[in-house]
C-alpha positions in Angstrom: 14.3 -3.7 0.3 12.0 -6.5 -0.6 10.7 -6.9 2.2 9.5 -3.6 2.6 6.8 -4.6 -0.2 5.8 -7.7 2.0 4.4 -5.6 4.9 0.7 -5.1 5.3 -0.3 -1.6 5.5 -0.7 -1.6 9.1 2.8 -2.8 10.0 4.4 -0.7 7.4 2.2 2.4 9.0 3.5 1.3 12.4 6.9 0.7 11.0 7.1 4.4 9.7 5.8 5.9 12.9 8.6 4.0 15.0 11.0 5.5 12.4 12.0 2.1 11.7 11.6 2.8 7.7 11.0 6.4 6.3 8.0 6.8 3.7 10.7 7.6 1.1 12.5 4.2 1.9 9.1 2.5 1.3 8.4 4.5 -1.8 11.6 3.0 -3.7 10.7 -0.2 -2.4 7.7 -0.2 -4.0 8.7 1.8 -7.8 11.4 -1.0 -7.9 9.2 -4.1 -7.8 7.1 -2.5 -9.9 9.8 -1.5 -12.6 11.0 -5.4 -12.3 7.0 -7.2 -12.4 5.2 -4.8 -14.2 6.5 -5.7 -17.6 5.5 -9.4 -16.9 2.4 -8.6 -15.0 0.6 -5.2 -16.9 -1.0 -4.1 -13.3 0.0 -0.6 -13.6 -0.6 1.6 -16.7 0.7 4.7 -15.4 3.7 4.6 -12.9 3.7 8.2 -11.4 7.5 7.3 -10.3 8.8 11.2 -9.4 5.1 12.6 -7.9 5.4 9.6 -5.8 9.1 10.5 -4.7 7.8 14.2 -3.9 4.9 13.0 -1.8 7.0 10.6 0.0 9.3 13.1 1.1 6.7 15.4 2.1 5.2 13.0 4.2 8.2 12.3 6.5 8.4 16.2 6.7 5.0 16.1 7.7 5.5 12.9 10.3 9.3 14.5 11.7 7.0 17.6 12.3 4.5 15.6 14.6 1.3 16.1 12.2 1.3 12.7 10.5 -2.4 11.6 9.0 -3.7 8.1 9.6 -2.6 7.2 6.3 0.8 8.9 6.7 3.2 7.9 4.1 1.5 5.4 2.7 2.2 4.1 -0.8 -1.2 3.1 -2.6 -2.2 2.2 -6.4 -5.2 3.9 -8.3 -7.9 2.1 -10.2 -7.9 4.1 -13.0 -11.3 4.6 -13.3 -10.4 7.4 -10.2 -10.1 10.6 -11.9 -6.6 12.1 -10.5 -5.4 15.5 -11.3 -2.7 15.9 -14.0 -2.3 12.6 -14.0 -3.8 10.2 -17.1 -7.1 8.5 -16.5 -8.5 6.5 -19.1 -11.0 3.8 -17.7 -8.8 1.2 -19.5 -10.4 2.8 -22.6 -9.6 4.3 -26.1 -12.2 6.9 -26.4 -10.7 8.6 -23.1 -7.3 9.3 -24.8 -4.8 10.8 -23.1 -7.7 12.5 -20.7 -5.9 14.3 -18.0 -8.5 15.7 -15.4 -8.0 19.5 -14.0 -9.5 17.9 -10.7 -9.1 14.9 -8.3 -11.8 12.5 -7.1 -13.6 12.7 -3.7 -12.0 9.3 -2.7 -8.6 9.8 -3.7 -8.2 13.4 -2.4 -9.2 12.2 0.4 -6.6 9.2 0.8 -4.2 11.7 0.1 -5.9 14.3 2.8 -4.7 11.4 5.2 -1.4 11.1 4.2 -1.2 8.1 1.3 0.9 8.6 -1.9 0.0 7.4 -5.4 2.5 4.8 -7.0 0.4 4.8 -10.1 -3.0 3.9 -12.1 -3.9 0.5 -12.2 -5.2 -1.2 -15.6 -8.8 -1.8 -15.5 -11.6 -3.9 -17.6 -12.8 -1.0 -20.3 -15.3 1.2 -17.9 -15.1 -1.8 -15.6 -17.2 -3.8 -18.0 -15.8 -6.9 -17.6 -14.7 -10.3 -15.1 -11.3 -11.1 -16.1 -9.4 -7.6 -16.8 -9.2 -8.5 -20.7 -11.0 -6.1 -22.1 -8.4 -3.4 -21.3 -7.6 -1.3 -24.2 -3.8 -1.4 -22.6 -4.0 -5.2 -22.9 -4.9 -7.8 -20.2 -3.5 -8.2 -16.6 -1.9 -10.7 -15.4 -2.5 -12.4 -11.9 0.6 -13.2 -9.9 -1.0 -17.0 -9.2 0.1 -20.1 -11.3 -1.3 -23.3 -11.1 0.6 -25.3 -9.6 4.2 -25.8 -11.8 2.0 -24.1 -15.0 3.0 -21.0 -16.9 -0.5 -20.2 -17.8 -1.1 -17.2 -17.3 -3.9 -16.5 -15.1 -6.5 -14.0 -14.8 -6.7 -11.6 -11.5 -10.6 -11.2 -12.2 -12.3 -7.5 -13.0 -12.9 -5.4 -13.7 -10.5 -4.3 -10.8 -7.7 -6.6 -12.0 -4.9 -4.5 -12.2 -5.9 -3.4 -8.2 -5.9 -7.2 -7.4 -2.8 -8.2 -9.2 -0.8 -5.7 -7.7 -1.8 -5.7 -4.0 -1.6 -10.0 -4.8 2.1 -9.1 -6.0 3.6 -6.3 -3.5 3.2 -3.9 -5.6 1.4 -1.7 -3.6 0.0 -1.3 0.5 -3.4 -1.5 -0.8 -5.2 0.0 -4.0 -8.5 1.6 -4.9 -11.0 -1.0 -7.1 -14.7 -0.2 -7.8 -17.3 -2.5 -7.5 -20.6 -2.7 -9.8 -21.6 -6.5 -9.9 -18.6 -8.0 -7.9 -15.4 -5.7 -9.4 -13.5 -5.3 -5.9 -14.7 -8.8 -4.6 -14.2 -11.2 -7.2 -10.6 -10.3 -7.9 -10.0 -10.3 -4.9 -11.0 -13.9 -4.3 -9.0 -14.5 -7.4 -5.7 -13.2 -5.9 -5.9 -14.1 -2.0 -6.4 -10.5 -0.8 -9.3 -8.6 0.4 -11.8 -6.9 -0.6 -15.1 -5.0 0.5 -17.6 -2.9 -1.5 -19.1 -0.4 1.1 -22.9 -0.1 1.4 -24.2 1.6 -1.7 -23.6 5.6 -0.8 -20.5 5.4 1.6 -18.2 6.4 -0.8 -18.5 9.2 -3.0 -19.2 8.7 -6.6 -17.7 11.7 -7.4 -14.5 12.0 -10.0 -15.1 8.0 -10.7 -15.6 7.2 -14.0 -19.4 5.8 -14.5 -20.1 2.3 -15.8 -24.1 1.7 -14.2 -24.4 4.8 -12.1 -26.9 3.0 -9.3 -25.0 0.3 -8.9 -21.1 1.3 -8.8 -19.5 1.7 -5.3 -15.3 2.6 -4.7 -14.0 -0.1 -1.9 -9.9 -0.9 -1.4 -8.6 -4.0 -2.4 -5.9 -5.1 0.8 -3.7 -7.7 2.2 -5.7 -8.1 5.5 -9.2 -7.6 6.2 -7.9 -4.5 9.3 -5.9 -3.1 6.3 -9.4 -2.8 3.9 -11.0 -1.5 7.4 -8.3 1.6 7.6 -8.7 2.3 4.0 -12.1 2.5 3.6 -12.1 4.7 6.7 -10.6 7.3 4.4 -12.2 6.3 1.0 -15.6 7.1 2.8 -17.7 9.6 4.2 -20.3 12.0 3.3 -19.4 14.1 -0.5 -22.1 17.1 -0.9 -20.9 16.9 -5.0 -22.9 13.5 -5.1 -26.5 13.3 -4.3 -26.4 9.4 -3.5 -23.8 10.1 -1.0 -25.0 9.0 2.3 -24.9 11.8 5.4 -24.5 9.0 8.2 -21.8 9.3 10.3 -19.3 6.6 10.4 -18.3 4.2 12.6 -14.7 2.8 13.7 -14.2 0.1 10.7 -10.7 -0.8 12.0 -12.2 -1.5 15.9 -14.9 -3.4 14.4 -12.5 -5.8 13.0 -11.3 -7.0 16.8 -15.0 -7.3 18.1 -16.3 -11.0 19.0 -18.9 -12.7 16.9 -20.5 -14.5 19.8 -23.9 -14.5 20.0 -24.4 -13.2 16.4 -26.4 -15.0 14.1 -25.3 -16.2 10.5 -27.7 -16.6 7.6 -26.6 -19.4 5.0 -28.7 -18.7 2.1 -29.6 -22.4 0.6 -30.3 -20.7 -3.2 -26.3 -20.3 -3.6 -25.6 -23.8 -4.3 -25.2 -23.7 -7.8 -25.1 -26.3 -10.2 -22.1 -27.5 -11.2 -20.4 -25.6 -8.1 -16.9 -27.5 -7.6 -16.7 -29.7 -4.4 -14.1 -27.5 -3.1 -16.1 -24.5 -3.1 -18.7 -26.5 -1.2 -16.2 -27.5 1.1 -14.7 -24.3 2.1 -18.3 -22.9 2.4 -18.8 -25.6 4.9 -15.6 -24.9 6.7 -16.3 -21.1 6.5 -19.7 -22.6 8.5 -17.6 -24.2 11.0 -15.4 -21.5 11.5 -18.0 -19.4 12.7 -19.5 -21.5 14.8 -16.2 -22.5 16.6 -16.0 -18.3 17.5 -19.4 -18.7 19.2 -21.7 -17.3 16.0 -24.9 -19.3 15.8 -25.7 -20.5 12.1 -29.2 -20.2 10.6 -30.3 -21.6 7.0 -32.3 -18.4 4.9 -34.0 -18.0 1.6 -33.4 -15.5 -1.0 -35.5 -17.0 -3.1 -34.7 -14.4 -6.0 -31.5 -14.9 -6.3 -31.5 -17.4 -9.3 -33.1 -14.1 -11.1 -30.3 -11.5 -10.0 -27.9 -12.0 -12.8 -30.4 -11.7 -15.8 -31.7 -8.3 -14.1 -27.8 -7.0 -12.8 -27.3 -7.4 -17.1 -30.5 -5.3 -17.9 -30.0 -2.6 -15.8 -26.5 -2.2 -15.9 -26.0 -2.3 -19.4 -29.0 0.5 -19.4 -27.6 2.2 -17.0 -23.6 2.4 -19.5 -26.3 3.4 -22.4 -26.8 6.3 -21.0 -23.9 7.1 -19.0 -21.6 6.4 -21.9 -23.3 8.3 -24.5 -21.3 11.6 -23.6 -18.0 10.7 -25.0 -18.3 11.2 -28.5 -14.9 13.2 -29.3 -16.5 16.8 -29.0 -15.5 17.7 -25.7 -13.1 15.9 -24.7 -11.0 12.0 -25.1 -10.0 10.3 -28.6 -12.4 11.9 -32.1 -12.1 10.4 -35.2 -12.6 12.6 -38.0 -15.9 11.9 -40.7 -17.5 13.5 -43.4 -20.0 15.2 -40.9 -21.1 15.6 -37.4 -23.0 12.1 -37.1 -20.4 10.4 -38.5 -17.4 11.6 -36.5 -19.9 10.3 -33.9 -20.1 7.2 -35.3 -16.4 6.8 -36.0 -14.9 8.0 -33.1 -17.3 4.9 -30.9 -16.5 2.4 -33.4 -12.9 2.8 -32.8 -12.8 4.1 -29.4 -15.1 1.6 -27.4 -13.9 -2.2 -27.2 -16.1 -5.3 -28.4 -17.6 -5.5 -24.5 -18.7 -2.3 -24.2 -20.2 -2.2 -27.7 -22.3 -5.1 -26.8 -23.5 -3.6 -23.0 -24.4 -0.5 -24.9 -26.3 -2.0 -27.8 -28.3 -4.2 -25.1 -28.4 -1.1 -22.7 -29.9 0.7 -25.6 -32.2 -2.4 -26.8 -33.6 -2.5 -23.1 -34.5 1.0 -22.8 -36.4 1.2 -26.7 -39.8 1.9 -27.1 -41.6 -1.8 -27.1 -38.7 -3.0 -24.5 -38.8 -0.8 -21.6 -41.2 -2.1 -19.8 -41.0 -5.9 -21.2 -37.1 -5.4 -19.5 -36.3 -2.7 -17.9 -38.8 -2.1 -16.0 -39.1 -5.4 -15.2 -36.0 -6.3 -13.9 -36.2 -3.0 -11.3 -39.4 -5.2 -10.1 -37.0 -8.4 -9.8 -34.3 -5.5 -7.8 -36.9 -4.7 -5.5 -37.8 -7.9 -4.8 -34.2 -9.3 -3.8 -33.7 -5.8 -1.6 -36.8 -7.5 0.2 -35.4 -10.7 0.2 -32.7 -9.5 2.3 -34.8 -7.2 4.4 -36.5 -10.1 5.7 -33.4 -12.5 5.9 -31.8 -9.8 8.1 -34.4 -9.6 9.9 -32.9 -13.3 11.4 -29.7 -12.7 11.1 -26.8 -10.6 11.5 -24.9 -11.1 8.5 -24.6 -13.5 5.6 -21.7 -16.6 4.5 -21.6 -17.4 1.1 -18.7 -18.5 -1.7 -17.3 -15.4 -3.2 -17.1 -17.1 -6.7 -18.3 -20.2 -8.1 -14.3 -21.7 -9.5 -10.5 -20.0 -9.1 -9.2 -18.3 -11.0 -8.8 -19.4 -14.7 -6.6 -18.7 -17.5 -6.6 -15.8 -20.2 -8.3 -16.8 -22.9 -10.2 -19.3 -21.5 -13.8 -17.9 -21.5 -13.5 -14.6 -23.1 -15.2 -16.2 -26.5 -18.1 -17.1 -24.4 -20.0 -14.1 -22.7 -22.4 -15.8 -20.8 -19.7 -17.8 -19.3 -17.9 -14.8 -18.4 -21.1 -12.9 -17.0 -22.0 -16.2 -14.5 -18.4 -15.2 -12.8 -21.2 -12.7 -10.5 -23.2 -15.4 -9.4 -22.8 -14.9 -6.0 -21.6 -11.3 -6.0 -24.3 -8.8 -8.2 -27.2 -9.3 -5.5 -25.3 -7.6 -3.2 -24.8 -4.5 -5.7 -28.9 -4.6 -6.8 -30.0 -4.7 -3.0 -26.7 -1.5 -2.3 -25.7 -4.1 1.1 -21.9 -4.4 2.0 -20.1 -7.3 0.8 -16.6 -8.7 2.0 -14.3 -11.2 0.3 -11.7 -12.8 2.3 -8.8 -15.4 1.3 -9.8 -19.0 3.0 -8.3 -21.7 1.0 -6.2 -23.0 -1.8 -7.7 -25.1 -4.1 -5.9 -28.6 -5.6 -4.0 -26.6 -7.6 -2.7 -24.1 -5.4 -4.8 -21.4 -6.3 -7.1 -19.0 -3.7 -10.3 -19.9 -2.8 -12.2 -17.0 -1.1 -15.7 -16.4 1.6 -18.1 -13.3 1.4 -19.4 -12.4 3.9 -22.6 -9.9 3.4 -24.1 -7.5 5.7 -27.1 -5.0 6.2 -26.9 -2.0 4.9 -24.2 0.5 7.4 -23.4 -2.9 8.9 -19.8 -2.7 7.7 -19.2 -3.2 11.3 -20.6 -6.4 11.6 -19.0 -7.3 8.1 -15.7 -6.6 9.3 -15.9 -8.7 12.5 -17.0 -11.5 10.9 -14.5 -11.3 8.7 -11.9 -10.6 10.7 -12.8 -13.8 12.8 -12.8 -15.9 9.5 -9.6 -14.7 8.9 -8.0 -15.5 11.9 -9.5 -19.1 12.0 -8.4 -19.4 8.1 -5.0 -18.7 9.0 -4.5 -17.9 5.0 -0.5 -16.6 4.6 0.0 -18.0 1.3 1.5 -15.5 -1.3 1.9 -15.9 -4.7 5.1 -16.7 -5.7 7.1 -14.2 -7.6 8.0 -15.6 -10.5 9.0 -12.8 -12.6 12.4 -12.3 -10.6 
């Protein structure tokens, strides 16, 4: 049934409503690739095998019966950073224990409102602090990708790894990632799928785990830029329970992905090449130019001239932001406690053991930042440099309809290889965090493979509620890509 796992969501969705396949069919499909790669992969931490059975059959009830949801039968993973009812969520920490929420997230009940299943929770960087899924307290993830005739094992990117790797390896139709300075677009680059974070507010906030709460945003991680369209229609909308959630109504994502891009106008920012960029990531950037032209778009050079400033003040005020957000677990209510002699140090205990190196170091400068002496020296500071690069934009769009850039500035690289060096790590969101501090939708699309067979990916960055114009840019870059590679599976 292999090559039930090899469908994109759409055909799978159309195969089901033929009655080609049943949902149940699919369903088995799936929990036996995952029983066979997961052990060699890590993707999943939670496989909810039998709750996945039951859905599955109440969905072809549901579709025999005539009252099948858009989503019908659909078998998706779960970041686990998406709190799901009775089912472990853990933000790929310690301190979270075996947390099993009473209540489900706004974006996953309402997947499962249109008909998806959940296969299982998908391993995470630790509160999505992280760019190459290794700071998991359930170990790291492992991308699907090998260079060339290597072994080495590669990383799927963060923090949505385990979303990445497992959409990358048929695992899943599509998943649920989070993105707070390039989470659902960088591993997504990584692993030739797709991946958009929403404009800032689409998506409820509510029942997700919070890492920098004015910068996070839920987006899918897909196969094919219509199959992230027809997710996100259902992962989006207005929530009441969160007060950033935006009331606009929204538009038809998946018919935006067949519009034409004639006549639109592209932006190519010249501040995104980067020193010591690789020539193939030039390349493809110029191709991507091409590309865009040859569907009728015309192409204008822009400035954001803040954007060599964006990372220093993404890792001010999101590591604030976890300082504050992440001082509530501390083992009285609920998660991992470790006993001490009093109250402060069962405190102190229970976040020495139950937060990883990485978040220890984004709360310690979150809480550095925010100090009396600091606040305004940094913090307040790098809100001025936010506001600034929002403006940048304002005016570039102003031109232009939408934005071509390199999703990352290399492939993929191995585990290991620049987790001793934080700064290197951090510089993974060159081209991805200015989209979060200015709340704009972002796309990453597959494009390329680089010399040594691995993905090479194009964002493509729109105005804020332009996901329409996102997606038919994208979609047209797609189809002139002509990207079909998969990653072969060597774990069978």
């Amino acid at each position: 049934m292999s090559e039930l796992t090899s469908l994109t969501l759409a055909s799978a969705l159309d195969g089901m409503a033929q009655k080609r396949f049943s949902s149940a069919e699919v369903t088995d499909a799936f929990l036996a690739a995952i029983e066979k790669a997961n052990p060699h992969l890590n993707a999943y931490v939670v496989v909810t095998a039998e709750q996945a059975r039951a859905a599955a059959k109440a969905s072809d009830a549901r579709r025999a019966k005539g009252s099948a949801g858009p989503l019908e039968g659909a078998p998706l993973g779960i970041k686990d950073l998406f709190c799901t009812e009775g089912v472990r969520t853990t933000a790929g920490s310690n301190i979270l224990g075996e947390f099993s929420p009473t209540y489900e997230s706004t974006v996953t009940s309402q997947l499962w409102r249109d008909g998806a299943l959940m296969l299982g929770k998908l391993n995470m960087d630790e509160f999505a602090m992280g760019s190459s899924n290794e700071t998991s307290a359930f170990g790291a993830v492992v991308s699907p990708w090998r260079r060339g005739n290597q072994d080495a094992k590669l990383t799927p990117g963060g923090s949505s790894g385990g979303s990445a790797s497992a959409v990358a390896a048929d695992l899943c139709l599509g998943a649920t990632a989070t993105d707070t300075g390039g989470s659902i677009r960088q591993p997504a680059a990584f692993t030739g799928t797709v991946g958009i974070k929403p404009t800032y507010g689409r998506c409820s906030r509510w029942g997700i785990v919070a890492f920098a709460s004015s910068l996070d945003q839920a987006g899918p991680i897909a196969k094919t830029v219509e199959d992230a369209a027809t997710l996100l229609q259902s992962m989006a909308g207005h929530d009441a329970k969160d007060s950033t959630s935006l009331p606009n109504a929204l538009p038809d994502f998946r018919a935006a992905c067949s519009r034409s891009i004639k006549g639109m106008t592209i932006g190519v920012p010249e501040e995104y090449r980067v020193d010591g960029m690789p020539e193939e990531i030039e390349k493809l950037w110029a191709q991507g130019i091409e590309w865009a032209k040859a569907a009728g778009a015309k192409i204008k050079k822009i400035s954001l001239k803040h954007t060599k400033y964006a990372l220093p003040a993404y890792y001010i005020v999101a590591p604030a932001e976890a300082s504050s957000n992440l001082a509530r677990y501390d083992g009285m209510r609920y998660g991992a406690r470790a006993a001490g002699r009093d109250l402060n140090a069962t405190y102190e205990q229970t976040r020495a053991r139950g937060f990883g190196a990485e978040v220890q170091r984004r709360i310690l400068i979150g809480t550095y930042v925010l100090s009396a002496g600091y606040y305004d020296a940094y913090y307040l500071r790098a809100q001025k440099v936010r506001q600034r690069i929002a403006q940048d934009f304002r005016d570039a769009f102003a031109e232009v309809d939408a934005i071509l850039t390199p999703a990352t500035p290399s492939a993929a690289f191995a585990l290991g290889e620049k987790s001793g060096d934080p700064v290197a790590m951090y510089l993974n969101d060159i081209f991805t965090v200015t989209a979060n501090l200015a709340g704009l939708p972002a796309l990453a699309l597959p494009a390329a493979l680089d010399a040594q067979g691995l993905p090479l990916g194009l964002q493509v960055i729109g105005k804020a509620l332009d996901e329409e114009s996102v997606f038919a840019v994208s979609a047209a870059l797609e189809k002139a890509a002509g990207f079909s590679v998969r990653a072969r599976k060597w774990w069978l």
